[in-house]
Rosetta silent file (secondary structure, phi, psi, omega in degrees, C-alpha in Angstrom):
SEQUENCE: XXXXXXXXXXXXXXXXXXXXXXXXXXXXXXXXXXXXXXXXXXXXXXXXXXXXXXXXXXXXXXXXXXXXXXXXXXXXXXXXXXXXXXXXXXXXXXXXXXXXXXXXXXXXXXXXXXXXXXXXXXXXXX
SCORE:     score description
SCORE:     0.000 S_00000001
   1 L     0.000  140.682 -177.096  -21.931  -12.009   19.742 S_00000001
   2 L  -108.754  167.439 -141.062  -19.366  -11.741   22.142 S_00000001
   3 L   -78.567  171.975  170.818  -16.662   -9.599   21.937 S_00000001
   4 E  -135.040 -165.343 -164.100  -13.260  -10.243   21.022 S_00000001
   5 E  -113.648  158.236 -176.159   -9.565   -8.669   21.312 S_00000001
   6 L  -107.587  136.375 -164.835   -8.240   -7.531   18.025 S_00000001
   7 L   -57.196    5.679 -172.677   -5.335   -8.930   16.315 S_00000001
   8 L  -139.793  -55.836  143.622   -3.302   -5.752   15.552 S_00000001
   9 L   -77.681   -3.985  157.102   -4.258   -3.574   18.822 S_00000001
  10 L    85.088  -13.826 -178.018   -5.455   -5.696   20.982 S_00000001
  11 L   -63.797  122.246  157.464   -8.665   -3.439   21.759 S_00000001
  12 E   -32.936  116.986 -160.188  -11.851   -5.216   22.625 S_00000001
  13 E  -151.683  149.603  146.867  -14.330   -5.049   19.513 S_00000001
  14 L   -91.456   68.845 -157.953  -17.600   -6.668   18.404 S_00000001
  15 L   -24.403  151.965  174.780  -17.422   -8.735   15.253 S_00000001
  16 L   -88.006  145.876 -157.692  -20.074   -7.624   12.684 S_00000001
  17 L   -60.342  -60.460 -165.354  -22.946  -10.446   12.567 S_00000001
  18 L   -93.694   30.402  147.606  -21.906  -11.170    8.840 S_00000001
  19 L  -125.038   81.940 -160.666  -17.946  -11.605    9.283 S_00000001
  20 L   -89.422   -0.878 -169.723  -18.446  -13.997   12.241 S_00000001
  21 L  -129.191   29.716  168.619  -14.825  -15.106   12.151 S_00000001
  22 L   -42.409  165.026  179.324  -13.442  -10.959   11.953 S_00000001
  23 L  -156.943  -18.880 -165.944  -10.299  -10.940   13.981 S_00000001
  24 L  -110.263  122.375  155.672   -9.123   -7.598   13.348 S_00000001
  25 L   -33.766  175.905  178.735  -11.508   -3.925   14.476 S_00000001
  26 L   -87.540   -0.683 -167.423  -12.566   -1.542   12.386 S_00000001
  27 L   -71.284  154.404 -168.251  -10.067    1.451   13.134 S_00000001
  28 H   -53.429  -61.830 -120.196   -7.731    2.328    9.679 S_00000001
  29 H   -90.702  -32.907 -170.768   -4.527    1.554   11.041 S_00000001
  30 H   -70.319  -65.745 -156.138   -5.959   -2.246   12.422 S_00000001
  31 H   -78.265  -39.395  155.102   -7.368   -3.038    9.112 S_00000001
  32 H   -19.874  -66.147  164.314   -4.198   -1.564    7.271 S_00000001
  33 H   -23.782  -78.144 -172.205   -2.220   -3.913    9.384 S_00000001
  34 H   -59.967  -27.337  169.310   -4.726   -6.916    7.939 S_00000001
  35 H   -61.739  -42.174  153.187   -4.114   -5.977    4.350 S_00000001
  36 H   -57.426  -45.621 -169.016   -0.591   -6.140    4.560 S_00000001
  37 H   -48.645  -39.691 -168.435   -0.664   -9.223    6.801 S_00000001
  38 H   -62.381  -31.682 -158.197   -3.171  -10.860    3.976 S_00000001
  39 H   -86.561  -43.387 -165.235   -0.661   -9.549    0.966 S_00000001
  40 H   -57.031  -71.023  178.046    2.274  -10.847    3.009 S_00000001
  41 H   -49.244  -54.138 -173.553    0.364  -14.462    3.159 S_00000001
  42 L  -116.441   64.180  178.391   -0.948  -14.404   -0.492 S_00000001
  43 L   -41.392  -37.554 -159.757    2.162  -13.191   -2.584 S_00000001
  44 L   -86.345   -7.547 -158.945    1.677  -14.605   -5.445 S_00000001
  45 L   -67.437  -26.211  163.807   -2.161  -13.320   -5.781 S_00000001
  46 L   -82.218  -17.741  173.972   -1.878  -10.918   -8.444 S_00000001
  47 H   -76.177  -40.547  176.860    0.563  -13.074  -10.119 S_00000001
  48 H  -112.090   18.181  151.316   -1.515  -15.788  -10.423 S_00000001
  49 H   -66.613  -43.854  141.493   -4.537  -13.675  -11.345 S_00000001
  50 H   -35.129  -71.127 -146.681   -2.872  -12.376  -14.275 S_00000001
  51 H   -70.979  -67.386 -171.899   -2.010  -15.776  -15.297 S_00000001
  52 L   -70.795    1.560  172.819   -5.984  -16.945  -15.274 S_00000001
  53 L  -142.730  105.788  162.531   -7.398  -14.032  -16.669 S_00000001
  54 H   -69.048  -32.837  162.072   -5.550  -12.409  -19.645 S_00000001
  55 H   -78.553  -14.151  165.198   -8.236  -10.469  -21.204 S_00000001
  56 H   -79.510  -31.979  165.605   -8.495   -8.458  -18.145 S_00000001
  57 H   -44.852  -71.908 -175.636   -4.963   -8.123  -17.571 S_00000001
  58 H   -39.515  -44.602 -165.427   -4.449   -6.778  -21.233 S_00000001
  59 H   -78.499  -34.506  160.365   -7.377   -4.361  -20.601 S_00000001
  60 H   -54.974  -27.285 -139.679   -6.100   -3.083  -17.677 S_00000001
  61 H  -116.219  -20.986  145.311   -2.626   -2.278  -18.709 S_00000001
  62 H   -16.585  -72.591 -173.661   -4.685   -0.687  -21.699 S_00000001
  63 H   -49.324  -62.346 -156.472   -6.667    1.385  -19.338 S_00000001
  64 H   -56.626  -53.533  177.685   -3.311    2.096  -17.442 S_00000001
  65 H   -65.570  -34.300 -175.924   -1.589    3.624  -20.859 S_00000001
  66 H   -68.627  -44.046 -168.831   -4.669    5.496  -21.536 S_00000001
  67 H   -78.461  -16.057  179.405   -4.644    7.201  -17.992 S_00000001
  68 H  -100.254   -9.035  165.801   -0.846    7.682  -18.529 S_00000001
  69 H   -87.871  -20.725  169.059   -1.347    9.606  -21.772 S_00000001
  70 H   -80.198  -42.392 -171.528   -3.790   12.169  -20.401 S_00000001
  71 H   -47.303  -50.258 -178.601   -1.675   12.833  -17.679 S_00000001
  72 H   -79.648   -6.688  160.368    1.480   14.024  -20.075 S_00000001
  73 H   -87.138  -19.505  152.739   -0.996   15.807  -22.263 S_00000001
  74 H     3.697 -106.998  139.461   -1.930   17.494  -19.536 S_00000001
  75 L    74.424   53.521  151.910    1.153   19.322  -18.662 S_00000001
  76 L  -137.313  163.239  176.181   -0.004   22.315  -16.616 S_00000001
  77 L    61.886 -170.286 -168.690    0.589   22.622  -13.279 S_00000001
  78 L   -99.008  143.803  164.564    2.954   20.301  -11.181 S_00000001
  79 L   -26.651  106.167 -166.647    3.074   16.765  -12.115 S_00000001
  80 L   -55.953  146.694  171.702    0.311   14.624  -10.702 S_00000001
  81 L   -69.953 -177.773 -132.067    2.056   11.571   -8.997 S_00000001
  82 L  -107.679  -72.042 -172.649    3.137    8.458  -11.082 S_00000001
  83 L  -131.221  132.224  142.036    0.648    5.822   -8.902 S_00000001
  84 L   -72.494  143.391 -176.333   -0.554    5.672   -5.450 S_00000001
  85 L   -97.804   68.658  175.899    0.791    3.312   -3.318 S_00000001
  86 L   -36.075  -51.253  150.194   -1.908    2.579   -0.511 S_00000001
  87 L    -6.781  -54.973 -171.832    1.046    0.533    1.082 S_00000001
  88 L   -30.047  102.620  165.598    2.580    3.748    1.755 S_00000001
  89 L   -59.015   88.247 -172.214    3.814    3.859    5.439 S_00000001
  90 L  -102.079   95.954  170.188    2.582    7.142    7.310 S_00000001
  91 L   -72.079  121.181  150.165    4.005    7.214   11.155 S_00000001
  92 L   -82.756   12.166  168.169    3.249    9.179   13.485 S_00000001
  93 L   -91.861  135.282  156.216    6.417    8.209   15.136 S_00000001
  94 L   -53.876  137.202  167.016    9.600   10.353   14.381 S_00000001
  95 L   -53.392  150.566 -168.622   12.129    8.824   12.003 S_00000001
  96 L  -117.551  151.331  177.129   14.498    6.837   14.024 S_00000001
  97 L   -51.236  161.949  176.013   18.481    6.399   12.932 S_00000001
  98 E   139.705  172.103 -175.100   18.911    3.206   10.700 S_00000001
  99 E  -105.802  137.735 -161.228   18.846    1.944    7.115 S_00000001
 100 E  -127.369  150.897 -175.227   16.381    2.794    5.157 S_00000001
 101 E  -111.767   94.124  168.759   14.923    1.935    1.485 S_00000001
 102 E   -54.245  106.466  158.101   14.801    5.024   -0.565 S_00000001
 103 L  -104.715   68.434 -178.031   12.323    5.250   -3.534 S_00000001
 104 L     3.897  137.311  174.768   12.107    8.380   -5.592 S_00000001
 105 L   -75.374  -54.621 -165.157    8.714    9.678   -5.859 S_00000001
 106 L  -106.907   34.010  157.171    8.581   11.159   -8.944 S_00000001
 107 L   -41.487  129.283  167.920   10.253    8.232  -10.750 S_00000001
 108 L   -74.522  138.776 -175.863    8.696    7.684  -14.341 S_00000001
 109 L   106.708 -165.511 -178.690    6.239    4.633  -15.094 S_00000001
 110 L   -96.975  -56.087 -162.258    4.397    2.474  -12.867 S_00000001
 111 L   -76.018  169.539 -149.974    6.874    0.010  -11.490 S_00000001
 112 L  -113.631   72.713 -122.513    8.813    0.837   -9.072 S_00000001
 113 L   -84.543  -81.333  178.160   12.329    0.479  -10.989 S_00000001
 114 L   -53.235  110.416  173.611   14.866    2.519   -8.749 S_00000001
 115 L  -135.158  115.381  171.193   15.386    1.716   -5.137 S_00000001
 116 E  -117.027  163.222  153.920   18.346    2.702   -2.790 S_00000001
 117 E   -71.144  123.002 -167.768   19.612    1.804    0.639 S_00000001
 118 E  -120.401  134.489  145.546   20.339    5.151    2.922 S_00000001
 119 E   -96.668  133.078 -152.144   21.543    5.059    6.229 S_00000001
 120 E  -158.329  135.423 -175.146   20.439    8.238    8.134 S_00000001
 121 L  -135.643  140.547 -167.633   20.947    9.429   11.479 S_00000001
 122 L   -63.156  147.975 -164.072   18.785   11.591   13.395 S_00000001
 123 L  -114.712  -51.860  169.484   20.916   14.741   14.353 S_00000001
 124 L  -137.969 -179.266 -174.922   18.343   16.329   16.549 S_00000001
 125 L   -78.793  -23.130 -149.906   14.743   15.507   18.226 S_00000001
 126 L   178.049    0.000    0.000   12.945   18.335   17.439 S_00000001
């Protein structure tokens, strides 16, 4: 198969024989890139997932209550975080001045309830 240039880096790749119409490589950051792009594209997909399947939904948010009740009997050691966010932007660029959307980490619950705007300006380089 010949090769193509991939949609998030631009890097020359070789679709695998059984995704013949890949567009993105395999390196983490390129297929990050396509997860967001796809979530970007299908907002509504969990929304309307929910909607057609209800006994799974329920059982989930079951599951979800179950997993949030061991955690607070727990209670040793420092708090385990609330959810991971795969989303979660990790740069290897330095923060740059600019406004930024502040979410508290160790906010209680799942959703993600609290959000502020910060503006913040870099003071030194380094």
């Amino acid at each position: 198969m010949a090769k193509r240039r991939c949609a998030a880096c631009g890097c020359l790749f070789e679709p695998r024989r059984n995704v013949p119409q890949q567009s993105y490589c395999s390196k983490r950051a390129c297929q990050r890139t396509r997860r967001r792009r796809w979530r970007e594209h299908h907002r509504a997909y969990w929304r309307d997932y929910r909607q057609r399947h209800p006994d799974a939904t329920a059982r989930n948010r079951e599951q979800q209550r179950e997993r949030n009740r061991r955690r607070r009997m727990a209670g040793t050691g420092p708090s385990p975080p609330v959810i991971a966010n795969m989303d979660a932007y990790h740069s290897q660029k330095p923060v740059r001045s600019g406004t930024y959307r502040l979410v508290p980490v160790a906010a209680p619950g799942v959703a993600k309830m609290d959000a502020y705007l910060v503006e913040m300006h870099v003071l030194s380089d380094g």
